[in-house]
N, C-alpha and C positions, 0 to 999 in steps of 0.2 A: 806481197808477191804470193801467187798461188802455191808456186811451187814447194815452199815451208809450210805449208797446212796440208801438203798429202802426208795421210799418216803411213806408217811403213808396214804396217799389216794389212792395209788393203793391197798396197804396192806386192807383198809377198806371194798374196793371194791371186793376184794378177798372172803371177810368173807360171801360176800351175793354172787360172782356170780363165776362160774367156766368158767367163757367165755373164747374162746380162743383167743379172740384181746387183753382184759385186759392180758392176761400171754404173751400176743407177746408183746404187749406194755412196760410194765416191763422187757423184756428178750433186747428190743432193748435201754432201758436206762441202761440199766447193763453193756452191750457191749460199749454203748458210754462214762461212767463213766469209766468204767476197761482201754476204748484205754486213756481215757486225764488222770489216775492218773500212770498208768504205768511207763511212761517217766516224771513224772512232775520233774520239777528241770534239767531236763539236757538239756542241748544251742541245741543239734539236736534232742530231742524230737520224733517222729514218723517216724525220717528218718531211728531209728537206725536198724529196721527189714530190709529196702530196704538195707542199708550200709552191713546188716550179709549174705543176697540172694547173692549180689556182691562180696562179697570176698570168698564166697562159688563156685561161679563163675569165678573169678578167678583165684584160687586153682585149680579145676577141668579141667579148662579147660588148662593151662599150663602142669598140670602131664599128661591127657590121648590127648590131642592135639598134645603137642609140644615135649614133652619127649617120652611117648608110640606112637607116631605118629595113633594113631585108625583114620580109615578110614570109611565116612560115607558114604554111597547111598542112595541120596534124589531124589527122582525125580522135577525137576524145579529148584534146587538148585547148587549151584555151589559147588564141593567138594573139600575134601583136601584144607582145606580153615581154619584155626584157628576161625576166625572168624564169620566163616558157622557153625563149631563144635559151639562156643561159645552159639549161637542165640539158637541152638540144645538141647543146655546144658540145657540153661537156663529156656527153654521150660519144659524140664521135673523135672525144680528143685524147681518151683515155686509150683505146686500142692502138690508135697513131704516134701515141709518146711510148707506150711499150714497144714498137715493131722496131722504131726511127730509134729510141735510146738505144736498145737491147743489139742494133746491128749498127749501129756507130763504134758502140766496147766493143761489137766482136771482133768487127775489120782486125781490129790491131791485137787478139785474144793469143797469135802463136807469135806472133813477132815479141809480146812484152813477157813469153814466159817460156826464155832460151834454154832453160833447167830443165826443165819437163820434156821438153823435146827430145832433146839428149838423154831422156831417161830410157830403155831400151822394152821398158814392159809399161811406163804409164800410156792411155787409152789417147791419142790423139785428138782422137774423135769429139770427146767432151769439151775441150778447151771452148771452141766457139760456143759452146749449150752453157755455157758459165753465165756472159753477161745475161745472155736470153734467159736465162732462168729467175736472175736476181729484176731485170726489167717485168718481167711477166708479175712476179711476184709483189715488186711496186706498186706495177695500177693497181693490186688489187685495193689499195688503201683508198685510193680515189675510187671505184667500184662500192665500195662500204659506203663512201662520203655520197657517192651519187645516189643510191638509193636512202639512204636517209633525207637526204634534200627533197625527194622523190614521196617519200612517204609523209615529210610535213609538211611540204606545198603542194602537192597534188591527192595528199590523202589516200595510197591506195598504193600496193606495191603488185603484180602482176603476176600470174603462174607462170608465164611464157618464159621466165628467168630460170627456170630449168630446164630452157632449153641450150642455156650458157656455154655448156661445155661442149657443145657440137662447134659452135663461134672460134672454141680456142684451139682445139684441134685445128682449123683453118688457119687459123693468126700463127700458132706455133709453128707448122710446118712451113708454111711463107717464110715466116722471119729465120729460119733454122735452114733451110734451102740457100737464101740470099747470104748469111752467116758461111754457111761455107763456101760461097763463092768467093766473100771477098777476106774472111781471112786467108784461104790457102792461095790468093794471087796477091795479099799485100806483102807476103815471104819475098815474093821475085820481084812486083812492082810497088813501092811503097810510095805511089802517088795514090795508089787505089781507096786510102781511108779519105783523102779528100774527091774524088771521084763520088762516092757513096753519101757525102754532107751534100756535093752539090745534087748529086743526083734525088735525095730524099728531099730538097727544097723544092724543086718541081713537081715534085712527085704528090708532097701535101697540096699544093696548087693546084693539082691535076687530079684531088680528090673531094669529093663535097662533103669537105667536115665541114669549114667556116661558111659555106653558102649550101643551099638545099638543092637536091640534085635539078628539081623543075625549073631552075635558070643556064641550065644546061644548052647549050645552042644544039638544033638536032642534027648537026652535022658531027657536033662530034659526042654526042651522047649514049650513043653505041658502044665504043670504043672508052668511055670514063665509067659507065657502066656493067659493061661485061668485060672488060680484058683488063681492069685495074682490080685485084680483088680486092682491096681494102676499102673499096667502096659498099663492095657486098658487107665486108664486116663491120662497118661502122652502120652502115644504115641495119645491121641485123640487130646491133645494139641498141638503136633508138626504137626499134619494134620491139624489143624485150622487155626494156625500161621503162618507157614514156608509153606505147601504142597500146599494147599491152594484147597485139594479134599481128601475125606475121607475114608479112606479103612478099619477104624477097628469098625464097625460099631455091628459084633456079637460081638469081643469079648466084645465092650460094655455093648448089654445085656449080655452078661453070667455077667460082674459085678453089674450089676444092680440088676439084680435076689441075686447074693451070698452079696452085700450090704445092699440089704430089709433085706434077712433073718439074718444079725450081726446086724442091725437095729431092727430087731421086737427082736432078743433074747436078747440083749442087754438091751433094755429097759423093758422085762420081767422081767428080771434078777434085775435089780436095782429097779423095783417094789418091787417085793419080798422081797429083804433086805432093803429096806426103813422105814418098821417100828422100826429097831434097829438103827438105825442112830442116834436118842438122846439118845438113855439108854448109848451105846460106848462111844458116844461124852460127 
């Protein structure tokens, strides 16, 4: 439970000051308590998120590779290649397990830690930024894993990878917007964490990680391409990774813009129903 790992000098600290290093300070001991108690007790400990990427990887990539034979068009890349698909795959499955893990823990981030809520000066606010934090910080294992794959089968690692942190800025505030929506409504409705499993199974369906967006029917290609952002950021990552030049550059902001505004409503939202949060709980 989180609530035993707030220490009580930040909490003190809190009573006199609303600064916002002291609540980053606290949100980054939360995240690094939640990653070492998680796995505590099991012999592979931290590897087991990288071990769930990989066999999600290769699942996917056997069924829509090898069985479906789907054919990619990369430019610089060599195609028709399992292994080209694979790198492909994995490129867009790394930000989709971080978004999808990170806001499945959040939904249920104030309803599992009744302590804190009840505490009169810790930070609300943080509870959902916990899973997102330790999910974020997962892929990066897979991120390490992909570019070395990356640099021993395609030989070449790519500048465009500083362009990284623009990608996560998107990804976090998506996932950080959608987090406070559904944990400050799974308080009053706790069907909402199963709402959010079904809704993110569609939602990967409705994104072209496992298939390339050029099979896209153009009726609805509009609409999977601009009003889904996770399409922007997965294909932003196979342009950084694999392409090694950047071509989706609007549709990024168009996620950027519709990310801020599930970001500012989201956290509107969960102001508002914040002050029932003890009476429920």
């Amino acid at each position: 439970m989180l609530s035993s790992f707030v220490p009580k000098h930040l909490l003190a600290r809190m009573s006199f000051s609303k600064g916002l290093w002291i609540k980053l300070e606290l949100l980054v001991l939360l995240v690094q308590r939640e990653l070492a108690s998680r796995y505590q007790g099991s012999v592979l400990g931290n590897l087991w998120p990288l071990l769930n990427q990989l066999s999600q990887l290769l699942i996917y990539t056997y069924v829509f590779a090898i069985v479906l034979q789907v054919k990619l068009s990369l430019r610089g890349v060599q195609e028709d290649n399992p292994l080209t698909f694979g790198l492909w795959l994995f490129a867009g499955l790394i930000p989709w397990i971080a978004v999808s893990s990170g806001l499945i823990q959040a939904s249920t981030s104030v309803v599992r830690q009744p302590n804190l809520v009840k505490k009169v000066v810790f930070p609300l606010a943080l509870l959902p930024l916990v899973p997102i934090g330790v999910a974020f910080l997962e892929s990066t294992l897979g991120i390490v894993l992909l570019l070395a794959f990356v640099g021993i089968f395609l030989g070449k690692i790519h500048f465009t990878l500083l362009f990284l942190p623009v990608v996560w800025i998107v990804q976090l505030l998506l996932t950080a917007g959608l987090a406070y929506w559904s944990s400050g409504l799974t308080v009053f409705l706790r069907d909402t964490p199963q709402i959010v499993t079904m809704g993110l199974n569609l939602w990967f369906y409705a994104t072209p990680i496992i298939y390339p967006v050029d099979l896209i029917p153009d009726s609805f290609a509009w609409w999977i391409v601009w009003v889904n952002p996770m399409t922007a950021v997965a294909e932003m990552y196979r342009d950084m990774v694999l392409i090694g030049s950047i071509s989706h550059w609007g549709e990024l902001g168009t996620a950027l813009v519709l990310s801020t505004l599930i970001f500012l409503s989201g956290t509107w939202v969960y102001k508002k129903l914040r002050p029932g949060f003890a009476d429920v709980l």
